[in-house]
N, C-alpha and C positions, 0 to 999 in steps of 0.2 A: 858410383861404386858401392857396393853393399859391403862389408866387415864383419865377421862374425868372433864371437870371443866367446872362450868356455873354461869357465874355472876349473883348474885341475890341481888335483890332490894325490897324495901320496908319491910323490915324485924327487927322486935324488939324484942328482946330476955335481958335474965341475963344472956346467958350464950355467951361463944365467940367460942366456940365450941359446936354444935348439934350433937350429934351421932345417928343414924337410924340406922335400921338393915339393909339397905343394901345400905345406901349414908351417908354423912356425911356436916353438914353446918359448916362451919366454918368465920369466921367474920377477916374483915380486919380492923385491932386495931391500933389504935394513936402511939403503940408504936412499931409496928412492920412493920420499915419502907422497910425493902426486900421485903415485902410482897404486901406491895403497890405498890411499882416500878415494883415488875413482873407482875400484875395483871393491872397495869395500862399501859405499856409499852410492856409487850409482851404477855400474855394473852386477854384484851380486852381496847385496844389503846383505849387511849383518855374517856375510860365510867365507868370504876370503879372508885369507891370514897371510903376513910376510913369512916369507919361504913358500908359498904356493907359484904353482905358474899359472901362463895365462895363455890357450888356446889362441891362435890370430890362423885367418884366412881371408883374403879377398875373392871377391868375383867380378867381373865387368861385365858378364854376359847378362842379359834382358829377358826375359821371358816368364810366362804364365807359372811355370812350373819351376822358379827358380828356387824358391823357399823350402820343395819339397824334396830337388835335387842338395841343397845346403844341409840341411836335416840328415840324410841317408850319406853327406861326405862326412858329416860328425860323427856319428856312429860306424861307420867304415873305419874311420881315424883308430876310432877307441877298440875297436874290435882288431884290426890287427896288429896295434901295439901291444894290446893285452897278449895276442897271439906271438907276436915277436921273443913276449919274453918274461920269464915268470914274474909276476908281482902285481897287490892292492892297487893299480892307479886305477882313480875314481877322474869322473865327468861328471859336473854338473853344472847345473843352471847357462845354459847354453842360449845365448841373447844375439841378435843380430839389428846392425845398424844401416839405417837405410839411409840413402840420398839424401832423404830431403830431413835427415836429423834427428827421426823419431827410432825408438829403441822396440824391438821387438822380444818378446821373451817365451821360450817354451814352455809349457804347462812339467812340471815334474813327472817323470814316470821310471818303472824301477830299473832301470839300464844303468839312468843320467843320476848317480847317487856319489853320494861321501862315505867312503868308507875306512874301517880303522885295520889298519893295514897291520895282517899275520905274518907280510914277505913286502915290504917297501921295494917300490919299483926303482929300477937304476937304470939310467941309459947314459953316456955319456956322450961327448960332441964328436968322437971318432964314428961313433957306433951311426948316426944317422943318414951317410950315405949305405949300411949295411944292411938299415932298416927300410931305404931307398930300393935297393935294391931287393931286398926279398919282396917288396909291395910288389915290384914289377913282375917277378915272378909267377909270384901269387894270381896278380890278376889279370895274369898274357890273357890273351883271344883263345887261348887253347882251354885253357881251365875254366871258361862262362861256362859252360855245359854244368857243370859238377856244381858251381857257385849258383848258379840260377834253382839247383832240383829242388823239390818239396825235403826231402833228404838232407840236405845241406842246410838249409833253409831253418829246420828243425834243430838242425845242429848246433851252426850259428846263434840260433835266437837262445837256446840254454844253456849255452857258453856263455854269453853276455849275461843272463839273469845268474847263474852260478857266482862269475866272477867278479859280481856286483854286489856281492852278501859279504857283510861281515863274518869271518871265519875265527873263532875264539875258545875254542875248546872245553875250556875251562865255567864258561859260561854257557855251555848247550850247542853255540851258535857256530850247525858246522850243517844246516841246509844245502851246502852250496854242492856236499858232494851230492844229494839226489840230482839238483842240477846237470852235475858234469856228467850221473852214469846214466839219463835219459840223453845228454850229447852221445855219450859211447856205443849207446843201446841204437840210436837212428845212423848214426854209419855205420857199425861192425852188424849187426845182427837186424835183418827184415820179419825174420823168424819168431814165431810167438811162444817158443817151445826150448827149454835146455840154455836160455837167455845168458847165464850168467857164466857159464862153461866156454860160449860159441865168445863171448864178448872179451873174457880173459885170453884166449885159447889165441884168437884173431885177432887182437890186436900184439903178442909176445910176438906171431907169428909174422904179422906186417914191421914189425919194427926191427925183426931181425932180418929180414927181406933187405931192408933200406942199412943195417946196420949200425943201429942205433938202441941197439934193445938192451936194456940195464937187464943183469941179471937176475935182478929179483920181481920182473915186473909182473910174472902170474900171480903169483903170491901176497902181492900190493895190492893188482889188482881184486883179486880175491878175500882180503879184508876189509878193503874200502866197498866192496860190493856187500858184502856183509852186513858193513853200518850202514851203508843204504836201506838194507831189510828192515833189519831194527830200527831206523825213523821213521819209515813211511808205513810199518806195520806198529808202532808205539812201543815197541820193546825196551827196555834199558840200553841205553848207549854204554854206557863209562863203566868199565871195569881197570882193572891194574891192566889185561893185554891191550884193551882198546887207548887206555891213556898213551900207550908207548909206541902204538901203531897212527897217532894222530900228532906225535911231537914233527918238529918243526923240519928236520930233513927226511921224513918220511912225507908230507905235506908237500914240501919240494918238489921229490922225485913222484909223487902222484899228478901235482899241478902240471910237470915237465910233459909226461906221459900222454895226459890228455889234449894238449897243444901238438904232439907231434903227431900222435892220431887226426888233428885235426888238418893240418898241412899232408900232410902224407894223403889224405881221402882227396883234397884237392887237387894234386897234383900226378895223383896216380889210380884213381878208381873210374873205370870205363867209364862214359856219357850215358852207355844207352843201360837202363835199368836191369833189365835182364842179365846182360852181360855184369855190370856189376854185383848181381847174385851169384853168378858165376865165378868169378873171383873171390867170394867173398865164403864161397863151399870150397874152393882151393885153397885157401890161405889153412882152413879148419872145415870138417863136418863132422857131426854125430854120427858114430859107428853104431853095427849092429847091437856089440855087447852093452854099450851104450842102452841103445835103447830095449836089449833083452834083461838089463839088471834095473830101471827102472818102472816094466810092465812087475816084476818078480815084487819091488817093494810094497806097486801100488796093492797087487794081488794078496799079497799078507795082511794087507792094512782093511780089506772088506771083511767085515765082521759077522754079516750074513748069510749064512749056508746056503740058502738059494743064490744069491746073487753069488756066490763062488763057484757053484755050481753051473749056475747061466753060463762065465766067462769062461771054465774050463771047457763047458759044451760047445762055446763058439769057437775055441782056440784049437779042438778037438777037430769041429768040424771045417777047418778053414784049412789044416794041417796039409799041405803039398799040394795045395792049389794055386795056379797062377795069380800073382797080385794083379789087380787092374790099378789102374790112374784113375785119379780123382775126376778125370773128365770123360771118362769111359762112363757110358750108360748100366 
């Protein structure tokens, strides 16, 4: 029988034992000192601490490909518990024990981290048939389509690096939201144009569909997209508004938002691509005035008298002619 164990962090429970249907948390307690010393000493040297828990799974099955099915159950695990429910819980050092006694350990990578938790995870021992249950839901036979896409895929993998970053305001370290708005940006908007409009617009829009949409979620939306700009273009982060848009139940109802985007894509966005574009111009599309007020700004903004000229002459000459399609010769 193989054993895997995975130090977990940030985690606050009543109970000292989690049981899942098919993993089990259990918690390293004040008074059970064996537990600490193997956990501290020969399971994950020098990084466990009493009050952490400790990942447990078995497997009996045999096979070539066992280690790399164990791997994709650990991260499965952390991914929709993270998903289940807002909060820091960190994974790491994720060791697996084999048959014959020897200890296998996974190489560090940035998923399997310790982090210092801005929203302490809580689950308690009621809550894990809940958590049972929504897994099933989550990953019926119905919803692989969605779960398998390049889309999702994408998704998934920047949810996990976002919500593996220390979040600390105060200290700079708030990466996590480019993370979450490249999660936003690969399910709501396919589109390379009007991004941060279609990505607010569509997801207020799916969430009140489902009716779950907090009323201020454009708006949230549209700050935290903001500070996305400002990071990833070097701008100034921290002002007196951005300090009060980054306190801790704004962070909350942000974190919230992007988990239900995330569930909701699963469980409700067509298989076939296409058609999920399709839906995804129904929820929200760019209107014309839309895009007749920013041809108007780009046109102000050319500073070149010819080149104003050119586009008036093309805009002139284009004036009540049938549009063709991109794939019209």
């Amino acid at each position: 029988m193989y054993r895997v164990s995975v130090l977990v962090k940030n985690l606050d429970s009543n109970s000292e034992e989690l049981n899942f249907a098919k993993f089990k948390l259990k918690k390293i307690t004040e008074d059970d000192d064996d537990l600490f010393q193997k956990a501290r000493n020969v399971l994950f040297p020098g990084k466990a601490d009493k009050c952490d828990y400790i990942y447990e799974r078995n497997y009996t099955a045999i096979g070539s490909n066992l280690l790399s099915i164990i791997i994709k159950d650990i991260e499965d695990a952390l991914f929709l518990l993270r998903l289940f429910k807002v909060g820091d819980l960190g994974f790491l050092s994720p060791c697996i024990h084999k048959p014959d006694g020897t200890l296998l350990r996974q190489f560090p990578y940035r998923i399997m981290t310790d982090i210092c938790p801005f929203i302490e995870y809580e689950i308690q021992d009621d809550e894990c048939s809940k958590f049972d249950n929504f897994v099933s839901n989550i990953m019926s036979q119905n919803n692989q389509q969605s779960w398998n896409s390049p889309w999702f895929q994408t998704a998934r993998r920047f949810f996990l690096y976002g919500s593996s970053k220390e979040f600390n305001p105060i200290h700079n370290d708030v990466d996590r939201i480019v993370d979450y708005m490249v999660t936003m940006e690969s399910i709501l908007v396919p589109e390379s144009n009007f991004i941060g409009s279609r990505l607010r617009k569509r997801a207020a829009s799916l969430l009140r569909r489902y009716n779950i949409c907090q009323g201020e979620t454009e708006d949230l939306l549209k700050s935290f997209y903001n500070l996305r700009s400002k990071i990833v273009h070097g701008d100034i982060i921290f002002s007196k508004k951005n300090n009060n848009i980054l306190d801790k139940s704004n962070v909350r109802k942000f974190e919230k938002i992007i988990r239900d985007i995330i569930i909701i894509s699963i469980l409700a966005m067509p298989e076939d691509d296409n058609n999920r574009k399709k839906y995804l111009k129904n929820l929200f599309d760019i209107n014309d005035d839309d895009r007749a007020k920013k041809i108007k700004e780009d046109f102000r903004a050319i500073k070149d008298t010819e080149k104003r000229n050119e586009v008036s002459d093309f805009i002139t000459k284009h004036i009540g002619k049938p549009l063709r399609s991109k794939t019209e010769n």
